[in-house]
Each structure stands twice: as C-alpha cells, then as structure tokens.
C-alpha positions in Angstrom: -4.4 -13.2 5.9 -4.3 -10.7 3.1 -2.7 -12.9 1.2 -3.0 -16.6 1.8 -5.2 -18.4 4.5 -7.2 -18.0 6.3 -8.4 -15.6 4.1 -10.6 -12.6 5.3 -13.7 -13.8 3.9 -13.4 -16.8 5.8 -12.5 -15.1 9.2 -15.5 -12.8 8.5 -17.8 -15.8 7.4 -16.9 -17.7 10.9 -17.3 -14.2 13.0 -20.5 -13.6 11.2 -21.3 -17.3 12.2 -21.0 -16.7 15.8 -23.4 -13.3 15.1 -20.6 -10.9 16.1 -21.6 -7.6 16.0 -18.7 -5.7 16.2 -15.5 -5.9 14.5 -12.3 -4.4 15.3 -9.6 -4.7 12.6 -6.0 -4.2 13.0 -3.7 -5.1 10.0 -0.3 -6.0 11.0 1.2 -3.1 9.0 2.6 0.0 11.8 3.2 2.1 9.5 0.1 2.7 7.4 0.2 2.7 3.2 -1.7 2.3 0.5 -0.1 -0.9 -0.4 -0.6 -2.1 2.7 -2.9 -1.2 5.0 -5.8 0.1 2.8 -5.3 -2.8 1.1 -6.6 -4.9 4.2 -9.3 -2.5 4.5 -10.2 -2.9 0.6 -10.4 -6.9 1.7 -12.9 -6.4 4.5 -15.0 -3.9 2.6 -15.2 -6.6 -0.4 -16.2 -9.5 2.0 -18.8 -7.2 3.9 -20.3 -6.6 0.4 -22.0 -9.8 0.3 -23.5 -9.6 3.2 -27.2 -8.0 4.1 -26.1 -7.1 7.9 -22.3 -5.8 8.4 -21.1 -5.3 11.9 -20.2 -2.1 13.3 -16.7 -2.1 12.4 -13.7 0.3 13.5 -9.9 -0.3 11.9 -6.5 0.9 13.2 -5.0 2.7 10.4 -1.5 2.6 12.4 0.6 2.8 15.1 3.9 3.9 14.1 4.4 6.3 17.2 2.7 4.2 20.2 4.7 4.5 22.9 3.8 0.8 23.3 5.9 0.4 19.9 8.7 2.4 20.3 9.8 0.7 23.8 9.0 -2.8 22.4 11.5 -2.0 19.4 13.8 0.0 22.0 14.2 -3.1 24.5 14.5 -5.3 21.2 17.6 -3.2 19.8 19.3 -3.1 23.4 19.3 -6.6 24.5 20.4 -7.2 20.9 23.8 -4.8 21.6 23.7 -6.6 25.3 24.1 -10.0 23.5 26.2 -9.1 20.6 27.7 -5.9 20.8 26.7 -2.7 19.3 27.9 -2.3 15.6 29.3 1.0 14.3 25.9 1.4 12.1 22.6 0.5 12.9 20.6 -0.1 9.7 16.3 0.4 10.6 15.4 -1.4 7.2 11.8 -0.9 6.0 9.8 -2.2 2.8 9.9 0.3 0.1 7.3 1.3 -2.0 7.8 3.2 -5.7 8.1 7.0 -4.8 4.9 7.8 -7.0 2.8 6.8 -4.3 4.5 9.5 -1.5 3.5 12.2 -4.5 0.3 11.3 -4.7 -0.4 11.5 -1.0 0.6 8.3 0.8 2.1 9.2 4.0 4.4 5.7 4.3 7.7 7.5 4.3 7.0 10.2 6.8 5.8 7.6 9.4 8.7 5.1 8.6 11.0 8.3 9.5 9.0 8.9 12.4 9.7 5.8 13.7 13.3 5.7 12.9 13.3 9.0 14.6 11.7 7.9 18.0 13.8 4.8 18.5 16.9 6.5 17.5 16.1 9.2 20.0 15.1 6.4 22.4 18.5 4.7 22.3 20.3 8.2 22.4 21.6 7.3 19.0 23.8 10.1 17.1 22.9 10.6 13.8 26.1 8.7 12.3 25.7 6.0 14.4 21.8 5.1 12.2 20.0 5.0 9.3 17.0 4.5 7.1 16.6 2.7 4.3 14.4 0.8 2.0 14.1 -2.9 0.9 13.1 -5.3 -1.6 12.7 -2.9 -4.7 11.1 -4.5 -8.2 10.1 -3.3 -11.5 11.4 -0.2 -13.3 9.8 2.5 -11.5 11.9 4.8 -9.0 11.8 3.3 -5.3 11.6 5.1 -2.1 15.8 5.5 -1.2 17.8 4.7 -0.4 18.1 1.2 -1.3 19.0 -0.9 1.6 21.0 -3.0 -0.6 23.4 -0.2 -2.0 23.5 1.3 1.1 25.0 -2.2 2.4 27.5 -2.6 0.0 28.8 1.0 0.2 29.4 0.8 3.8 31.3 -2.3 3.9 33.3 -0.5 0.9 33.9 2.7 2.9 35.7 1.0 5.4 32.8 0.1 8.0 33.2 -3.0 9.8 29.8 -3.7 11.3 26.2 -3.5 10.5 23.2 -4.3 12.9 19.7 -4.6 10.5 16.4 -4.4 12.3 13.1 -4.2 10.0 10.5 -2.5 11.9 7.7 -2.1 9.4 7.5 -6.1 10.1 5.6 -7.5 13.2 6.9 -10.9 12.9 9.6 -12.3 10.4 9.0 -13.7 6.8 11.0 -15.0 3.7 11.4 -10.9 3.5 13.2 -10.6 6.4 15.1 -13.9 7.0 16.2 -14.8 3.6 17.0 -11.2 1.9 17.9 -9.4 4.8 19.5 -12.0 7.3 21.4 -14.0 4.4 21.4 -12.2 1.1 22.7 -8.7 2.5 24.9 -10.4 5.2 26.6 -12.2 2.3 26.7 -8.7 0.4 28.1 -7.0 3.0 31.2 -9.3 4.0 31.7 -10.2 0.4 32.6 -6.1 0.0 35.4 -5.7 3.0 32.7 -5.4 5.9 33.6 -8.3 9.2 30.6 -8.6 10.7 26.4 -8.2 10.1 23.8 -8.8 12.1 19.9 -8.7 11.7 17.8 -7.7 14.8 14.7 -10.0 15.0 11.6 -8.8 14.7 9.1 -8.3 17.7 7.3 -12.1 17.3 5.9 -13.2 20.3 7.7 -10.8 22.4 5.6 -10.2 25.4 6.0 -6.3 24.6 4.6 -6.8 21.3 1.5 -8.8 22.4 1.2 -5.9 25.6 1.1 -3.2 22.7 -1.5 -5.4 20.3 -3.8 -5.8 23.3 -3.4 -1.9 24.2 -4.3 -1.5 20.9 -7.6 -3.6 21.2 -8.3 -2.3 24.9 -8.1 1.4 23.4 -10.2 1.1 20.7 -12.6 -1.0 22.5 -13.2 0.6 25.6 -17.0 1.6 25.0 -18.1 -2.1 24.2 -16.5 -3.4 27.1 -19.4 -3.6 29.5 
C-alpha cells in the first residue's frame, strides 16, 4: 500500500529477496493523477534508491479507457438497475482534486470524463439521464466541480426522486465510498425531498475486474513470458 501496510518497501524488500528481476507495477488508480498515481511511482523510485541492483521495471500509468474497464463498470451499472431499478439520475462520482493541478498539466479530469463518457455511451444513456461529479473536497482551495455533495442536495430539491451513485475512480470500496457516499449523501439527499438513493458497488472481486487486472499484466508482460 501507498499508504499503510504492507508498505512498498517491504513488497520490494521481499521481491528483491526472491531475486526478481522484473517488476511490473500497476497502482490501483484508472484514472491516472498526480496525487495519485505518480505518487505510487514516487514510492517505488524512493525504495529502489537504496538498492545497488533495481529490476527492470515497467508501470501502468492508467487504464481509464480499457475496454476491459468500461464493460466491467457497464455489467456493474446494469445488474444494479436489473436488481433495483434504474433511478431518474445516475451520479458517476469521482475523487476530486483542487483545480490547480488540471492548470498545471494533470490530465485527471479529462480521463474521469472520458470514462463517464464511455459508460454513458455504453448504457445508451441520454445526457439528462447522467452526470459527473466530484467528491470529498478539503481545505480552502477551489476543487474540481461540481461537488458531488451540492449536486446531491440540489437534485433532491429540484424535485428528483432517485439517485443511483457509482464511484469509478475506486477499484474496491473504502471508508470513501461506504461511509460518505453510501450513508452521508444518502442521508443528504432524503433529508432535502428526494425518496430514494442508491450507491452502485465498486468492481471488488468481480470476476470482470480480476479478467481486466490480469489483461493488464498479460499485456504488459508479453515479452517475458517465455
């Protein structure tokens, strides 16, 4: 983990151990940002620094477009609105990140639309029936919008009756996900006139997701595989 443990030092400690040679990272993070991603690569660049050998190493700086992904997250959505209905608005909910870092380069916000895009498209979504928005905003500077949680309360106030959440930017649910936007925004949303809200697990252990994080290995893998 990036944060917590195992830590990546002691992953790379216990590879290094077992004399691998080659090192394929993938950081749990489809749509790539500084925040995020390069951040895992900045952990595995520290821990390689005190080593004399480093392995030859390749990194996945995203996936927010796999084909792999967007059917994973497609099936997800529909056997949600199998089992519960399809609300009138479909929320696709991602981390936010203050706006500064778009500016300065960080392509986060294109690739979060991108995704939205391609499931959208996927599901045959009109454009009233979805949209995107940003979580979990702290500090004083100006977040990426809009907020997810204004976004919540002014639909239930507007008359809308149901919301469906799904998080993409999250391979498998947290604290994020389960306490903010399962409970906190549910409780926002019926407290301001809306009737029902929903939040769209994320992929887990879905077979799908597993298929796409081995395609993802197998792909960037293919000439060590002898």
């Amino acid at each position: 983990m990036r944060y917590g443990r195992p830590g990546i030092g002691d992953a790379l400690q216990r590879l290094a151990t077992a004399n691998i040679d080659k090192l394929l990272v993938i950081p749990m993070y489809p749509q790539y940002s500084d925040a995020t991603t390069a951040s895992v690569f900045d952990g595995v660049a520290q821990a390689l620094t005190k080593r004399r050998g480093i392995p030859e190493l390749r990194f996945v700086r995203d996936w927010h477009r796999h084909p792999a992904y967007i059917n994973a997250l497609t099936a997800s959505i529909r056997r949600h609105f199998l089992a519960h209905g399809q609300a009138e608005k479909l929320l696709f909910s991602y981390h936010g990140v203050p706006e500064r870092y778009v500016r300065e380069g960080d392509p986060y916000r294109q690739q979060c639309e991108a995704t939205t895009a391609a499931v959208a498209q996927a599901l045959n979504l009109p454009a009233e029936r979805y949209q995107l928005v940003y979580q979990s905003r702290f500090g004083k500077e100006t977040w990426l919008q809009p907020y997810a949680d204004e976004t919540i309360h002014a639909l239930a106030e507007a008359g809308c009756d149901s919301v469906s959440v799904i998080c993409p930017g999250f391979t498998a649910d947290c604290l994020e996900t389960l306490e903010e936007m399962a409970m906190t925004n549910r409780d926002l949303f019926l407290q301001h006139g809306g009737k029902h809200y929903d939040y769209i697990p994320a992929l887990n252990d879905d077979p799908a997701h597993i298929a796409l994080l081995a395609d993802l290995v197998a792909q960037h893998t293919r000439d060590w595989v002898g």
